[in-house]
C-alpha positions, 0 to 999 in steps of 0.5 A: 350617582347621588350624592345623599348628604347634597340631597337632603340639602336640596330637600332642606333648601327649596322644599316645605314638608309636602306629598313627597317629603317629610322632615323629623326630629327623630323616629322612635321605632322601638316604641308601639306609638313611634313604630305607628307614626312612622307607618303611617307616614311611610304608607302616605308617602308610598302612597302619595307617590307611585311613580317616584322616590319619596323622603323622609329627613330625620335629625332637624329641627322643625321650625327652622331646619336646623341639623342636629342630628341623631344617633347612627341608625342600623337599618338593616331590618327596617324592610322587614318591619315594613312588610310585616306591617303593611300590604302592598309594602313599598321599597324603604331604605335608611340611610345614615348621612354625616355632615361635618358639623356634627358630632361623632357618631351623630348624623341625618338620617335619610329615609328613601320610600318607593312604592310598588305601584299600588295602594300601600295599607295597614295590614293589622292593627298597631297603637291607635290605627285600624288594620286596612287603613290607607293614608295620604298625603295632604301639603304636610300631613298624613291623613286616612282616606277611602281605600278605593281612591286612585293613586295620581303621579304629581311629583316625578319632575319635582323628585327628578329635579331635586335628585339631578342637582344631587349629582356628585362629581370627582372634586366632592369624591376626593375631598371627602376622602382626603378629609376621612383620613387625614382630618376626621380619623387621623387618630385611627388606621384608616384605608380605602378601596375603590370598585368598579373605577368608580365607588369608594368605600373608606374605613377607619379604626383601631386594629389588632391581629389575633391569631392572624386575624385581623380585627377593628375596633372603634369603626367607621365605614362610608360609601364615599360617592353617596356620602353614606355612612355604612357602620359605625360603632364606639364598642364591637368589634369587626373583620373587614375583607374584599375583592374586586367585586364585594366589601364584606363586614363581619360584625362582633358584639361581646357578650358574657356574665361577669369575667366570662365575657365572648366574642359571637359574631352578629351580622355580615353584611356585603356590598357588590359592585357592579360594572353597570353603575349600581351596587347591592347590599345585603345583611345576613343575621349569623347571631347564635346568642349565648345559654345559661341557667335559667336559675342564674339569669332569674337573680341576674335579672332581679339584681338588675332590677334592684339596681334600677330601683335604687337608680329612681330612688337616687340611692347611693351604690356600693362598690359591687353595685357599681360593677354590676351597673357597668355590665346591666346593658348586656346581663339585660340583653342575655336575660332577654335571648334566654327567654326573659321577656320582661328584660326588654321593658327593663331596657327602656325603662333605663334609659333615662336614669342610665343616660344621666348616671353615666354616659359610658353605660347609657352608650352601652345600652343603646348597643345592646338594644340595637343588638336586640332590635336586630334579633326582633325583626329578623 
């Protein structure tokens, strides 16, 4: 079993960016030229490597390897993405990785690429890259080549080594346990499950019964083992249930106009251990987004327009204003389910001007966006 955040330090440690690692400082996959550059270096990686795991670290600095971190990465559809982009797509998976050293909510994030064993491609045009081009690998740089070139396994012994010495071990296990509930989440109701005599999954949050349900807010859960971060979120809400065999996580997310505000469940995601040593997860979208007046949501959104307006132009707000900033990320959200697609453009135009107008808002409108970001790309 790997220990992922051991891993991305073997990565850090004893390799330069090279035909089956690549390192970022972010990935911006929610704009047209990010989602390209990640493409691409997903399809040369894949490609690169045909008979073994390739990576992509993000959250460090270039020049020196530094580990700043990112903001938590739900990446439940980043398959679909893939697929829909790319012929002969590779396995990918996103994984969040803490590290003690980080803030809150901040981790590395760990991207594993595993190719079918053919030539990966682009399947449609996308920024500034043609549909069927094919790219490699060259020492640090991802580069298009002719499509007919033979695909050369170079890299298995190096990725073999490099993934035995992130073997984890019992004394790793139960520190990372003990330091989840006893230093990281004192302030929080924390538990832990183990499966299969063997994975470990902690959780932690504020907990509150409703009508005998119990309910999670301000939550973190971690696969221990892997050092993997599963959820993490400052806002929604969650249910938690297991057996011997599965973890389930049933995510909330809150949603209304003014004080007509619901609770709509978003995404049940469930892990099942297996006695062979290897475990599955699987997300299922449950999403049935809210209905309103086309009629209300055209001044909703107009408002929310101006509000933005007066934001650039570093106008003074009223008092009414003020409130109807707070609940912007979310009116912007059920804009864009009704329908209003220019509510999505709207979204990212805000962030900059909500970031430095108020931190609370701004953390808001990274959730309603990955929120939205999920809906897409189911």
């Amino acid at each position: 079993m790997i220990n992922k955040r051991l891993l991305v330090k073997n990565l850090l440690a004893h390799n330069d960016e090279n035909s089956f690692y690549d390192k970022k400082r972010f990935i911006a996959i929610g704009e047209k030229e990010g989602k390209a550059k990640f493409l691409k270096h997903v399809c040369a990686l894949a490609n690169s490597n045909p008979k073994n795991n390739s990576f992509i670290v993000v959250g460090v600095e270039d020049e020196d390897n530094k580990i700043v971190g990112v903001d938590f990465f739900d990446d439940s559809k980043i398959q679909n993405l893939v697929n829909a982009y790319l012929d002969n797509p590779p396995i990918i998976s996103y994984e969040n990785i803490p590290f003690p050293h980080l803030p809150e909510g901040k981790v590395v994030g760990l991207v594993t690429i595993r190719s079918n064993g053919k030539v990966c491609a682009l399947r449609k045009n996308i920024w500034k890259y043609y549909g069927g081009a094919v790219f490699f690998r060259e020492g640090s740089i991802s580069l298009p080549k002719a499509f007919d070139i033979e695909l050369k396994d170079i890299n298995s012994d190096a990725v073999a080594t490099i993934e035995q010495h992130a073997r984890n071990n019992i004394e790793l296990t139960l520190d990372a346990v003990i330091n989840f509930i006893n230093n990281r989440h004192a302030d929080l109701t924390s538990d832990y499950k183990v499966f299969k005599e063997q994975f470990v999954v902690c959780w932690a949050g504020n907990k509150k019964s409703v009508n005998n349900k119990t309910y999670f807010s301000r939550v973190d859960i971690e696969l221990i083992n892997e050092q993997v971060k599963l959820f993490y979120s400052a806002l929604d809400e969650i249910t938690i249930d297991y057996t011997e065999d599965s973890f389930t996580m049933l995510e909330f997310v809150q949603l209304g106009l003014g004080a007509e505000q619901k609770y709509y469940p978003l995404e049940e995601m469930v892990i099942t251990f297996s006695e062979n040593g290897k475990y599955t997860i699987n997300s299922k979208l449950v999403f049935e987004p809210p209905q309103y007046d086309k009629k209300t949501l055209h001044h909703v959104l107009n408002t929310n327009n101006t509000l933005l307006q007066k934001l650039e132009k570093n106008m003074e707000l009223n008092k009414v204003e003020t409130a109807d900033l707070m609940h912007l990320p979310a009116t912007y959200l059920i804009c864009y389910l009704n329908g209003f697609e220019e509510a999505k453009e709207q979204m990212e135009q805000a962030r900059a001007l909500l970031k430095r107008q108020d931190a609370n808002i701004y953390q808001s409108l990274k959730e309603s966006l990955r929120i939205l970001r999920k809906v897409r790309y189911n």
